[in-house]
C-alpha positions in Angstrom: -77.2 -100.2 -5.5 -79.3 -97.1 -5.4 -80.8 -96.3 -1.7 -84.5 -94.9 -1.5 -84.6 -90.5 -0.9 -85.3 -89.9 2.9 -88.4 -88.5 3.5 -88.5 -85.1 5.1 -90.9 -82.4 6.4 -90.4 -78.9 5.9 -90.9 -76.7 9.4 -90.6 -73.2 9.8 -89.1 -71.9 13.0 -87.8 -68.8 14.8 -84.4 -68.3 16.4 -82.6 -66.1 18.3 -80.8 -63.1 16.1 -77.3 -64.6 15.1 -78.5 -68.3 14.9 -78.7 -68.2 11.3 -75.2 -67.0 10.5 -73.9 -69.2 13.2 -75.6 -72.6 12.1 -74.6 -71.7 8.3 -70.9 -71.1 9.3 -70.8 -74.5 11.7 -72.6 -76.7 9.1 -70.0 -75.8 6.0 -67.1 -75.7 8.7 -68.7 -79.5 9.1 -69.2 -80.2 5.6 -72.8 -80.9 5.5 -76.3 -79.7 5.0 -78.0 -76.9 7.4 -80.5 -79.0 7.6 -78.6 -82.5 8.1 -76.5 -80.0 11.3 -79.8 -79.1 12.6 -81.1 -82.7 12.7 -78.4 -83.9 14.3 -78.7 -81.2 16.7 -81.8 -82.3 17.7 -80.8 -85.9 18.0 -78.2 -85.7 20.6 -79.9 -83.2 22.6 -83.2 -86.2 22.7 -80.7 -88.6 23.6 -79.3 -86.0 26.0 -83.4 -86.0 27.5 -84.2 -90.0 27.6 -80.6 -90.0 29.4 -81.6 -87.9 32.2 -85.5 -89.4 32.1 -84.1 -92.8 32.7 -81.6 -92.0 35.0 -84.2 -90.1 37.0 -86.5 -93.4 37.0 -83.8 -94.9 38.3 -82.7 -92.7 40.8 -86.5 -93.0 42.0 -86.2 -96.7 42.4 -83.0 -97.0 44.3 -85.4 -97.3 47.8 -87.5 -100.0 46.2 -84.3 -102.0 45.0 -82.9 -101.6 49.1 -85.9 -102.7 50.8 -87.6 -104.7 48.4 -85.2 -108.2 48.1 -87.4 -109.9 45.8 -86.0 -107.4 43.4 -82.3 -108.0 44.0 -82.4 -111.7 44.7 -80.6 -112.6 41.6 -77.8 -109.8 42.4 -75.2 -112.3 43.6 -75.3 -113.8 40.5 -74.7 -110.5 38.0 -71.3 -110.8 36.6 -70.9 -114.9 36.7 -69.6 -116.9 34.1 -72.0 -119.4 32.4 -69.8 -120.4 29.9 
């Protein structure tokens, strides 16, 4: 079974002096691509980002879920077994 290629885009960036050595060294230290290192670079720090976005959104709403009950009227119920 033969997999379609991934499609990529080429960018061009800038990074500190040192970077390059550094990202070279890590991604053969890791076995993989500079490129594949990079991507996956990016990744966690995006999850890192929705993390903290949703977790602010929540903090945000904890006042709403205390003094609105419609909101929490169900609560007693979280955790139950329906089997």
């Amino acid at each position: 079974m033969t997999t379609a290629p991934k499609q990529r885009d080429r960018i061009t960036v800038s990074l500190p002096h040192g970077y390059s050595r550094a990202i070279k060294s890590l991604a053969t230290e890791l076995a993989m691509s500079q490129s594949e290192l990079i991507a996956k670079a990016f990744e966690a720090y995006r999850e890192s980002q929705q993390k903290k976005t949703i977790e602010k959104i929540a903090r945000s709403m904890v006042g709403e879920y205390r003094q609105n009950t419609d909101l929490v009227a169900l609560t007693s119920l979280d955790g139950e077994d329906f089997r």
